[in-house]
C-alpha positions as CSV (number, residue, x, y, z in Angstrom):
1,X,77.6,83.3,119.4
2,X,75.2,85.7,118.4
3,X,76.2,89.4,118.1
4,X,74.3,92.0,120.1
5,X,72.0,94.2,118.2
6,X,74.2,97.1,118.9
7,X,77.2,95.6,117.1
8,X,75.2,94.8,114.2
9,X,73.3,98.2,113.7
10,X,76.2,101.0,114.4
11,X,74.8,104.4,116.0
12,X,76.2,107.6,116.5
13,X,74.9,111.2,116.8
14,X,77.1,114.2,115.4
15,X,76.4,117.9,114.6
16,X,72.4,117.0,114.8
17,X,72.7,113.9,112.5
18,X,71.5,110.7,113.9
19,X,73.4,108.0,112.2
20,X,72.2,104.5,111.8
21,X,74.5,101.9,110.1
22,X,74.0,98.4,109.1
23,X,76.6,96.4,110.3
24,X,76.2,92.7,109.0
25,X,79.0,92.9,105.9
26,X,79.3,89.4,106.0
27,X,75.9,88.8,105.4
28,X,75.7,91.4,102.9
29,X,73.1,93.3,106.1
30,X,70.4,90.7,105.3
31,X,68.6,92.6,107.9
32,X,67.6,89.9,111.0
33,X,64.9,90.7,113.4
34,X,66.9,91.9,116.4
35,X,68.4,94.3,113.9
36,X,65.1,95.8,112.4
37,X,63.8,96.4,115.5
38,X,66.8,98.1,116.7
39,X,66.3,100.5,113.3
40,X,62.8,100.7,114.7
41,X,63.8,102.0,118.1
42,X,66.8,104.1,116.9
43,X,64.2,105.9,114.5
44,X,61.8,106.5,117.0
45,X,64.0,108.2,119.0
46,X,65.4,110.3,116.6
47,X,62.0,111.7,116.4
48,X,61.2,112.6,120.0
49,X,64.8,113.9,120.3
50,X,65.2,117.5,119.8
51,X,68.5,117.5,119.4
52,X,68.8,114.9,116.1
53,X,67.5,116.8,113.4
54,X,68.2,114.4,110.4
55,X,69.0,110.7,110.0
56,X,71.2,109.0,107.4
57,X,70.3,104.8,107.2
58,X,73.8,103.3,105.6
59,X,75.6,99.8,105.9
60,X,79.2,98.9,106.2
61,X,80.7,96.4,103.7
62,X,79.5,95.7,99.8
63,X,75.6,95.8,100.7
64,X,73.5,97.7,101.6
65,X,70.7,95.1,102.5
66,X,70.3,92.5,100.6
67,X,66.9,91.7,102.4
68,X,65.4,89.6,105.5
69,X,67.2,87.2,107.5
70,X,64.4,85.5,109.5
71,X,67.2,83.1,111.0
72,X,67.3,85.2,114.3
73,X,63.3,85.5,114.5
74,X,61.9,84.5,118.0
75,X,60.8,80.4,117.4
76,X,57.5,79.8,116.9
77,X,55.0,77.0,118.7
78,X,53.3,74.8,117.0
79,X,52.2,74.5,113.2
80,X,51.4,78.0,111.5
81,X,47.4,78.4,111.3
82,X,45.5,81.3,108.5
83,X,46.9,84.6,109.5
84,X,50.0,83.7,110.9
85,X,52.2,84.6,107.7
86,X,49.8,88.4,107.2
87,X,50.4,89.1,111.2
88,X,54.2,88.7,111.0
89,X,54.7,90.8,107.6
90,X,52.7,93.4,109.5
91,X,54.7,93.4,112.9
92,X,57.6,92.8,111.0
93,X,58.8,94.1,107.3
94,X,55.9,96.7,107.2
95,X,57.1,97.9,110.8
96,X,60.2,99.2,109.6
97,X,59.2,100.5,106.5
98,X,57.0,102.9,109.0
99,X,59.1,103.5,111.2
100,X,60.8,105.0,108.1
101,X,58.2,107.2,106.6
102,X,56.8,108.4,109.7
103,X,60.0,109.4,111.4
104,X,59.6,113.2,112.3
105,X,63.2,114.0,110.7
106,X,64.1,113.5,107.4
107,X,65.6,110.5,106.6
108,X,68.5,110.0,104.0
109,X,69.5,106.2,102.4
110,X,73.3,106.2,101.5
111,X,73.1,103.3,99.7
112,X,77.0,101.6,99.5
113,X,76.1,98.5,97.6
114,X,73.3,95.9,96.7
115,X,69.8,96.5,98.0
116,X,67.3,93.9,97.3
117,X,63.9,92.8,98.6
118,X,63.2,95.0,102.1
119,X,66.5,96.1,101.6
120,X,65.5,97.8,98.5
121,X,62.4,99.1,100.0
122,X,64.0,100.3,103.5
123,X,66.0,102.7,100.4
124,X,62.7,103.7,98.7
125,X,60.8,104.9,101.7
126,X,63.5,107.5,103.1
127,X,63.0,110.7,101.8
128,X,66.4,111.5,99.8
129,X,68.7,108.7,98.4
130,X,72.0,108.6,97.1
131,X,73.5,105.7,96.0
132,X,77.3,105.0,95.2
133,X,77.9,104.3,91.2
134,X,78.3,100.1,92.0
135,X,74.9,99.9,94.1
136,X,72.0,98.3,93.2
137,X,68.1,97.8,93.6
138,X,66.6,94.4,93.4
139,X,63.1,93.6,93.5
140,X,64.0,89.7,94.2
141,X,60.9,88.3,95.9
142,X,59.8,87.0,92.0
143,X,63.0,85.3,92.0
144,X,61.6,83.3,95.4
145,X,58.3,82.8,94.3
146,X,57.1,85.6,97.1
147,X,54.6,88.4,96.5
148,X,56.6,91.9,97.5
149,X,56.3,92.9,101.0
150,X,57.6,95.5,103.4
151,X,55.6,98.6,101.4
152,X,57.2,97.8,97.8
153,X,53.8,97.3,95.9
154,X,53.0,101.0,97.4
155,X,55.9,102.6,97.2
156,X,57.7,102.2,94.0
157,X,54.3,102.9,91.9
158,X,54.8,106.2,93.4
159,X,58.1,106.5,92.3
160,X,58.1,105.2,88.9
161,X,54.5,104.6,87.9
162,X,52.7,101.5,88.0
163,X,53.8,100.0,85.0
164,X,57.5,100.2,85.4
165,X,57.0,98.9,88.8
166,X,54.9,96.2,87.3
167,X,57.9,95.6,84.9
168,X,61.0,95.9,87.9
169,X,58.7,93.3,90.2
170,X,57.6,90.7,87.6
171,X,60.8,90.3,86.4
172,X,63.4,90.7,89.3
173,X,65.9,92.7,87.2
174,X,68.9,94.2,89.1
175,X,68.5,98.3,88.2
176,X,72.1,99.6,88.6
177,X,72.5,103.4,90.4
178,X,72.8,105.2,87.0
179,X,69.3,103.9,85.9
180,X,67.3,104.0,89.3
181,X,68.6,107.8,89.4
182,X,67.1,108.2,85.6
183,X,64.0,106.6,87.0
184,X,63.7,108.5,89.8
185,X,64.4,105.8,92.4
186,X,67.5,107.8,93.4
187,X,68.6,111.6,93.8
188,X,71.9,111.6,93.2
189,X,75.2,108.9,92.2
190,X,78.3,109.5,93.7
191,X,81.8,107.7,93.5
192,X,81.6,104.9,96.0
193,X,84.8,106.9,98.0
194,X,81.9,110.0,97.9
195,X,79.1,108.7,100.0
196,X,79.6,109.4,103.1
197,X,80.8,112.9,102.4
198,X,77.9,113.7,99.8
199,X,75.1,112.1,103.0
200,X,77.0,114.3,105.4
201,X,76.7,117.5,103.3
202,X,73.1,117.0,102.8
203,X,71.8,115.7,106.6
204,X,74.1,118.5,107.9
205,X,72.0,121.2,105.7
206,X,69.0,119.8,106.8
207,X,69.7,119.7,110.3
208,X,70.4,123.3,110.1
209,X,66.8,123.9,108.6
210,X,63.4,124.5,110.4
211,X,63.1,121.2,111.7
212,X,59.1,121.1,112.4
213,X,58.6,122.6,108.9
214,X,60.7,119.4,107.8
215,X,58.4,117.1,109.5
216,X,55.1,118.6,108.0
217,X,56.3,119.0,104.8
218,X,57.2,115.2,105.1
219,X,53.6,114.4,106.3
220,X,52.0,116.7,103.2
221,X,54.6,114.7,100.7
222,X,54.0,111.0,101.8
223,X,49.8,111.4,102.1
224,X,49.5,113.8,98.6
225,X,48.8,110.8,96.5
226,X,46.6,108.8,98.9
227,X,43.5,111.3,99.2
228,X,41.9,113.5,96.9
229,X,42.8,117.4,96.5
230,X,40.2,118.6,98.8
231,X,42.1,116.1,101.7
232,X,45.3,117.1,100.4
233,X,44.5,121.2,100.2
234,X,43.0,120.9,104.0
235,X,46.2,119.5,105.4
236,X,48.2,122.0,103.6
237,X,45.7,124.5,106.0
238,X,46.2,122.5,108.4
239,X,50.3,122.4,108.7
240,X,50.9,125.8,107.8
241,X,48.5,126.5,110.7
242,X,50.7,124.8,113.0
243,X,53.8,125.4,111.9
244,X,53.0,129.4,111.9
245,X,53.6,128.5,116.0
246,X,57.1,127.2,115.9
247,X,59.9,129.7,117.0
248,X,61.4,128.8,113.4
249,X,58.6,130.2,111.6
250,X,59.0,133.7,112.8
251,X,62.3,133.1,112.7
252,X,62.5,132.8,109.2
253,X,59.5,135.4,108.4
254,X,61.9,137.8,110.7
255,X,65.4,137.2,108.7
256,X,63.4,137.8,105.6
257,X,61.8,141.3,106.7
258,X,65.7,141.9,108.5
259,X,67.5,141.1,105.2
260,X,69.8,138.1,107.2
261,X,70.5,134.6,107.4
262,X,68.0,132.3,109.0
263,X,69.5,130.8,112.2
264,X,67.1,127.5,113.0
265,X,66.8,125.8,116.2
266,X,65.1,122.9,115.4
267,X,61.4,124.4,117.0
């Protein structure tokens, strides 16, 4: 019998914090297809809910997703013809790697154990990680004979320059927690017994920030290194012109010229 989505991707929303939990352990969250587009869903609404104000991706058991299980896909008709394989990487793995980056809240990986393949790059593209001391990041698709999908030949140049990405992807090595942090992969390692605590403290903070100034400064972050500095500059302009609207803005212009704590409402 085949669990429902909701069983296997946990969800649960508390003081602003939209949190969205892997929940394969005996499958070490190999992530299926019903379950990635759950993840899709669960971030979309995080962003057109004004009431989640950050998200934190985990898993439950040893991994935290140890990449795709295309077992659950929907069958296919028929032999696969040019352009079959490039449609269902785009509708599927790069999907949820957008869903990530373009979710209007910041998103936080607590990464509990193993992630390889997509599992590794569903990490990469939130915008803080913290991994616990035994986890791991595993570009396996070399060990399959498989180009890297799902974003990874985008993302982790930007994280760790091109030749170390060259060198993490040609060769499949497993990069334990302490090294992906000295790489820059990862923000912080805690004790696995830390985790949860150390994501808490962090997507609490930011979901007492200014939400929409979050959001843009996300947008400014994820396009600097895909346009030149004239692009770049202009959306700066751009952001700060619309952000100047939000009811956090002056409220945080005002607790300066009042000598007080910022209270944000997420607007």
């Amino acid at each position: 019998m085949t669990a429902a989505p909701e069983d296997t991707v946990l969800h649960r929303t508390e003081s602003n914090v939209s949190w969205i939990t892997l929940n394969r352990p005996e499958a070490m969250n190999a992530v299926t297809w019903a379950q990635r587009e759950r993840v899709i869903a669960l971030l979309a609404e995080a962003s057109a809910d004004p009431a989640v104000r950050a998200v934190v991706l985990t898993a439950t058991g040893k991994g935290f997703c140890a990449g795709a299980d295309l077992r659950g896909a929907p069958a296919t008709d028929g032999d696969r013809v040019a352009g079959d394989v490039a449609r269902m990487i785009r509708l599927g793995a790069q999907r949820l790697i957008t869903a990530v980056l373009d979710c209007e809240k910041p998103v936080i990986a607590a990464v509990n154990g193993t992630a390889a393949g997509i599992g590794s790059h569903l990490a990469l593209a939130c915008d803080l990680v913290i991994a616990a001391e035994g986890a791991r990041f595993i570009e396996v698709f070399v060990r399959r004979g498989l180009v890297p999908d799902g974003g990874g030949a985008y993302l982790l140049p930007r994280l760790v320059g091109p030749q170390k990405a060259k060198e993490l992807m040609f060769f499949g090595d497993a990069v334990p927690a302490a090294e992906a942090e000295r790489l820059g992969l990862v923000n912080r390692v805690v004790p696995a017994e830390e985790l949860q605590a150390a994501a808490r403290e962090w997507a609490e903070r930011l979901a007492q920030g200014p939400t929409r100034a979050l959001a843009m400064t996300k947008q400014l972050v994820n396009a600097s290194l895909d346009g030149d500095r004239a692009a770049a500059l202009a959306a700066e302009a751009t952001a700060q012109e619309i952000n100047m609207t939000t009811a956090d803005a002056n409220e945080g212009v005002a607790s300066f010229v009042e000598r007080r704590t910022p209270k944000y409402l997420g607007r």
